[in-house]
N, C-alpha and C positions, 0 to 999 in steps of 0.2 A: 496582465494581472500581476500585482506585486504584494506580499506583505510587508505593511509597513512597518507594524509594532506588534509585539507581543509581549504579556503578561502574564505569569505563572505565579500559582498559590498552592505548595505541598502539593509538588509533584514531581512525584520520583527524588529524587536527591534536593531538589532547590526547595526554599524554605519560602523565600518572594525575590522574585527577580522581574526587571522591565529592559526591554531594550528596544530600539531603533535600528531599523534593518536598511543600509542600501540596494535601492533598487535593484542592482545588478549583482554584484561578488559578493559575497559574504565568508568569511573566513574563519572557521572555528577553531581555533589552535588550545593543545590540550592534551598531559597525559593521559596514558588508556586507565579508564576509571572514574576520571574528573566528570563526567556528565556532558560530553562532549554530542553520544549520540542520542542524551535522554531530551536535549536539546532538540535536535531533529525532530525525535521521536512526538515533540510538542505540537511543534508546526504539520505534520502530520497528521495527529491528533487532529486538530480546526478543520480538516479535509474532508476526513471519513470518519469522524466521530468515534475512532477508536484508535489504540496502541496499536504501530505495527510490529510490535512486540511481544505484547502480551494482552491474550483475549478477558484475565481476570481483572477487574478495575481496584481490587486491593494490593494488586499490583503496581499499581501506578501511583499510587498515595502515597506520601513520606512519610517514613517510620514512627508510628506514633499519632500522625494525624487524623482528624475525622470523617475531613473533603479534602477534594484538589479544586483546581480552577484554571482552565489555561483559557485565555482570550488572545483576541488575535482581530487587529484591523488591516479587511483586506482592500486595495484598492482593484477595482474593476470596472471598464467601461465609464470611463467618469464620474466613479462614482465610488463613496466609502461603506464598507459594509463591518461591522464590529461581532464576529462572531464569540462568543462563549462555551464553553462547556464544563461542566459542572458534575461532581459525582457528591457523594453522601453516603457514610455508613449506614444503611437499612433504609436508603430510599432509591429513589430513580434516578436517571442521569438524565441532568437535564442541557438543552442545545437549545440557544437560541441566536437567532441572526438579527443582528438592528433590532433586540430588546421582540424581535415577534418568536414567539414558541413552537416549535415541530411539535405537531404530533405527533408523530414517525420518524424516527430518526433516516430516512432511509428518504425522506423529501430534501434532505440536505446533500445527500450524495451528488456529486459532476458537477457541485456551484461555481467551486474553488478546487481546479486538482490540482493534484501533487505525484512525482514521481521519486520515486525513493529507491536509489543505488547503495547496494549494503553488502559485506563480503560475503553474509550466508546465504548470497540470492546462487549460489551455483547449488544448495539443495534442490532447489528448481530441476535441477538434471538429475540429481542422483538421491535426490527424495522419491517419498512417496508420490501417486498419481494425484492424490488431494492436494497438492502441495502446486501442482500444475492446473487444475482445475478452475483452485485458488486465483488464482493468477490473473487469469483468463476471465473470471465471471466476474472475477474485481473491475477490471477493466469495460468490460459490458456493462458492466450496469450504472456505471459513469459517465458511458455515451449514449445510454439506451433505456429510460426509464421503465418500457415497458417490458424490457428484460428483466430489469431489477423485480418487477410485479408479478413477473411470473417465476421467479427463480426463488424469491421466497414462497410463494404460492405454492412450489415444487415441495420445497423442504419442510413446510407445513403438512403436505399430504404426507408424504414420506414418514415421518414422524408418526402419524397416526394409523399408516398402512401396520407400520413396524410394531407400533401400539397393540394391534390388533391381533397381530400372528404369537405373538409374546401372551394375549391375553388367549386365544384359543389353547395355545401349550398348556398354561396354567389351568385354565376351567375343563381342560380335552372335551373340548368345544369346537364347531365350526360350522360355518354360515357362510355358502359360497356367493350368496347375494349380499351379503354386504362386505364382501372381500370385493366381488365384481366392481361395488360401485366405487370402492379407493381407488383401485386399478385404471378403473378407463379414467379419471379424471387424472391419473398421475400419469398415464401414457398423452393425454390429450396435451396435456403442459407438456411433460418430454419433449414430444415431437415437437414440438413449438422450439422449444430452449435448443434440438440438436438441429436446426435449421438456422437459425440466429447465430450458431456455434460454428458451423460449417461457413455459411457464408460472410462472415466476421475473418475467419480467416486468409478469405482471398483477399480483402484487403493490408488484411497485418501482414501478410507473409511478405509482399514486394518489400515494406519498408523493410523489417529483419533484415531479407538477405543482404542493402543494400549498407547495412551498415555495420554488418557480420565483415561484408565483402573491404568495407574500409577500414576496419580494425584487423582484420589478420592480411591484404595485401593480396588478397583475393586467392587463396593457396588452395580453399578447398570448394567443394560445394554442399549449401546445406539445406536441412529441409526440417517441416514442423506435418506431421500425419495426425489428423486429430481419428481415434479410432472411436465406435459408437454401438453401442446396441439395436440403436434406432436406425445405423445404416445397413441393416438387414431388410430385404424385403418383406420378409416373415414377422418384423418385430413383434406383433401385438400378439400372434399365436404363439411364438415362443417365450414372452412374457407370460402367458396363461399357462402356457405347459410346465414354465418354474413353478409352481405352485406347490408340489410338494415338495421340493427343495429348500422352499423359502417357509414352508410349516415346519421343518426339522430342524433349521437353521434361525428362525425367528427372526428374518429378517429380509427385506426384498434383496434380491441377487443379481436383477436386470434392473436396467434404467439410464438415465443420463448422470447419475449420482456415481456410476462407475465406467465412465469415456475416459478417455485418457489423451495425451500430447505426446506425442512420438519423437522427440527431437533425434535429426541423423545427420552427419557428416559422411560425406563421400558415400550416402545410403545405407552407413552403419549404425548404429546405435551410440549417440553421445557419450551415455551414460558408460558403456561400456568399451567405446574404443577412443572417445576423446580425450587428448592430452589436458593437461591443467590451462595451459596456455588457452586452446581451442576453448575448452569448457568455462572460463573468464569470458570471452570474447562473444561465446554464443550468449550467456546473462546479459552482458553488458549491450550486446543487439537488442535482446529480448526486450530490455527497459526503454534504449531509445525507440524503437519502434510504439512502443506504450506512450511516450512522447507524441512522436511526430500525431496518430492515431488521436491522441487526443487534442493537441496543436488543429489540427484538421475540422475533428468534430464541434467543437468549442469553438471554433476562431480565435484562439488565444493559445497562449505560451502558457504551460504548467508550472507549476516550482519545480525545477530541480534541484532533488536532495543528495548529497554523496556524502557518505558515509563511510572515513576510513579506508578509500578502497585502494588508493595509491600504493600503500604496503601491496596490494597482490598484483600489481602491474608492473609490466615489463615496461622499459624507456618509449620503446614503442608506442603501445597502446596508449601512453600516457600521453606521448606528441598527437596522437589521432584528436582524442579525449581534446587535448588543450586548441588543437585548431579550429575543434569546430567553437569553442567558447571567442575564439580570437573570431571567425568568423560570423559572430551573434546569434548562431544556430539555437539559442538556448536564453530563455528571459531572465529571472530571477533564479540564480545560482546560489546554493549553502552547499558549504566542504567542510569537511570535518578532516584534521591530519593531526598525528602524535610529534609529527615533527615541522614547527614552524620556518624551519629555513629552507625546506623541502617545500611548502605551499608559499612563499614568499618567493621562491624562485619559481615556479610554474605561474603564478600570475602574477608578478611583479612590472614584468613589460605589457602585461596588457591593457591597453587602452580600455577607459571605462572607470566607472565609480568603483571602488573595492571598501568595505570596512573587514577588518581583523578583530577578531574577538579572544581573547586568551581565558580558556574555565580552570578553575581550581579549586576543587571537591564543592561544587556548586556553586562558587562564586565565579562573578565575570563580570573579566576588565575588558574596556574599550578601548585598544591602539589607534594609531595613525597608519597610514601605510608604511609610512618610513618606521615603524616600532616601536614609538615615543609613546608612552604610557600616559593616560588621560584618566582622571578620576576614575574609580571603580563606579560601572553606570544605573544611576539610581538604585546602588545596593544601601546608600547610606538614608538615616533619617526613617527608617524601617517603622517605627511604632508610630510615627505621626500620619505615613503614607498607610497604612494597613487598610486593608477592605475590611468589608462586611463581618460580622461576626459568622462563626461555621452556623448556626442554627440557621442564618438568609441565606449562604451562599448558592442555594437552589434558584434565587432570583434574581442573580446579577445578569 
C-alpha cells in the first residue's frame, strides 16, 4: 500500500499545498515550527479520520479559515482509492472514499493504516493509563471490526450509565432496575472487550519483545501485564456491590473503561525504574510491533510515519532503526528531521527511491537526492489551481 499524492486546503499552517510522494523514502526536511509534522499529521489524518494531535477540528483549520480539506490517493491492491476529508465551521465532517460517503466514520477505520513514531509517544509510559488504553483499542479496532462495534457500543452505554447516576444525585432519585439494565448490558460488552484484550496480547507481546530485544542488544527483559476488573472471578457481583460508591461519585468505578498496561523491565515498572534510553526503546517496540501486528492482519505494509525522532536517539538505536529500512522491513517510509545533513547521511546510501522535501512556514520545496532544488511543487499558479468554493467543500 503506498500514498501516492496528497492535497491540502487550510489545514493547520498550509494555505494549499499538492505533492507527489515516492513509493518508498520520503524525506521531510525542515526547522522546528515549519510544519514539518503538521505534514504527517495530514497523511494520518486520510487513515483514521482524525488529528493525531488534536481531538478539536478547530484545531486543525488555518487561522482564519472556514474548512480544511486533506485528500489523499492511496494505492492498494491494484488498485487507486482517492480519499477525502472534509470539515466546516457548524457542520459535520465529512469522509469519503472514491467519491462513495461513510456513514460512520468508524467503516473507514483499517482500510489504509498508518503508524506514527513521535517523540511524545514515551507518555505511553509515563502518562496516564487512558493514554495506554489508547493505544491498544486504536490498534484493535484497525484489525477487528467487531471490536471497534463493541468498543463504541461500550462507551455509548457508559456514557449513559454515568448520565444516570449524575441524574439520580440531582433528582435524589433512584431506580435500581433501570440502573440494573445499563449495568448488565455494559458488563455483557466488557467481558467481550476484556477477552479480545487479553488475548490480542499473546499475539503483540512476542513481536514487542522481539524488537525491544533488537533495539537495546538484548540487555534486559521485558514485559506488558494488561490488568482488568473483568479478570476477577467475582467481576459482575463486585460491579453490583460498587453501586454505592459509584452513586456518591457519579460515576461508574469498575469496568474495562479502567484496565490498564503494565509495562516492566527486569519485572520492575517502566515508568518508574526505566532509563530514558530503555523507555525510547520500549515506545519505539511498542510502534513496531503495531506494525508488524498490522503488516500481518491486513497482508500489507502500513505507512510508516517518523516524526522528529532522531533528536532522542542514541547512534545506536538509530543503526537498528536504519537496518531494518536497508533491510525492507518497512513499505512506504515519511521522516521528518530538523537537520537535513543528518537525514541525508542516514539514508543516502540506501538503495531505493528516496524524494526530500524541504518546508518553510508552509511552503514546500522539492529536492533531488543530491540537494539540487526543483521548483517549489505546485505551490505556484495558486488562484487558477483553487478547489471548490468553502460553502461545496463538504462534497469534494
Amino acid at each position: 500500500m503506498k500514498l501516492e499524492k496528497i492535497h491540502l486546503l487550510n489545514y493547520k499552517n498550509y494555505e494549499e499545498l499538492s505533492l507527489d510522494f515516492s513509493s518508498q523514502i520520503n524525506c521531510i526536511l525542515g526547522e522546528n515550527g515549519s510544519g514539518k509534522t503538521n505534514l504527517l499529521d495530514a497523511i494520518y489524518y486520510l487513515s483514521v479520520t482524525k488529528s493525531a494531535f488534536s481531538s478539536v477540528e478547530t484545531q486543525n483549520v488555518r487561522h482564519g479559515a472556514p474548512y480544511f480539506l486533506v485528500k489523499g490517493v492511496f494505492f492498494r491492491e491494484k488498485q487507486h482509492y482517492t480519499v477525502s476529508c472534509s470539515w466546516q465551521r457548524g457542520q459535520k465532517k465529512q469522509v469519503q472514499n472514491s467519491r462513495i460517503h461513510y456513514e460512520k466514520l468508524s467503516e473507514h477505520i483499517g482500510h489504509f493504516p498508518v503508524v506514527l513514531i513521535s517523540p511524545d509517544d514515551t507518555d505511553l509510559i509515563r502518562g496516564a493509563s487512558e493514554l495506554r488504553r489508547r493505544f491498544f483499542d486504536g490498534l484493535l479496532s484497525q484489525i477487528d471490526p467487531d471490536y471497534l462495534i463493541d468498543f463504541m457500543s461500550y462507551n455509548h452505554l457508559l456514557r449513559q450509565r454515568n448520565a444516570l447516576l449524575k441524574q439520580f444525585a440531582e433528582r435524589n432519585t433512584y431506580d435500581s432496575d433501570l440502573l440494573d439494565s445499563y449495568s448488565d448490558q455494559l458488563l455483557d460488552v466488557g467481558h467481550r472487550l476484556y477477552h479480545k484484550r487479553a488475548d490480542f496480547l499473546e499475539i503483540f507481546i512476542p513481536h514487542f519483545s522481539r524488537h525491544y530485544n533488537n533495539l537495546s542488544g538484548k540487555k534486559e527483559e521485558v514485559g506488558i501485564r494488561y490488568t482488568s476488573h473483568f479478570a476477577e472471578a467475582d467481576y459482575r457481583s463486585a460491579f453490583y456491590k460498587a453501586y454505592r460508591k459509584d452513586l456518591v461519585l457519579q460515576r461508574s468505578t469498575r469496568g474495562v473503561h479502567r484496565d490498564d498496561y503494565d509495562f516492566r523491565i527486569d519485572d520492575f515498572p517502566t515508568k518508574r525504574y526505566g532509563s530514558q534510553g530503555q523507555q525510547k526503546s520500549f515506545v519505539i517496540a511498542l510502534k513496531l510491533a503495531q506494525f508488524d501486528v498490522l503488516r500481518d492482519k491486513k497482508q500489507l505494509k502500513p505507512i510508516l510515519l517518523l516524526d522528529d525522532i532522531f533528536d532522542k536517539l542514541d547512534d545506536f538505536r538509530i543503526g537498528k532503526l536504519t537496518e531494518m529500512v536497508v533491510q525492507q522491513s518497512f513499505g512506504q517510509l515519511f521522516v521528518t528531521d530538523a537537520r537535513p545533513e543528518r537525514t541525508r547521511s542516514i539514508f543516502g546510501n540506501i538503495e531505493g527511491e528516496k524524494k526530500y522535501f524541504v518546508v518553510q512556514k508552509g511552503e514546500v520545496t522539492e529536492t533531488s537526492v543530491e540537494g539540487k532544488e526543483d521548483q517549489p511543487n505546485q505551490q505556484q499558479n495558486r488562484q487558477q489551481n483553487r478547489q471548490r468554493e468553502p460553502d461545496n467543500v463538504a462534497e469534494e
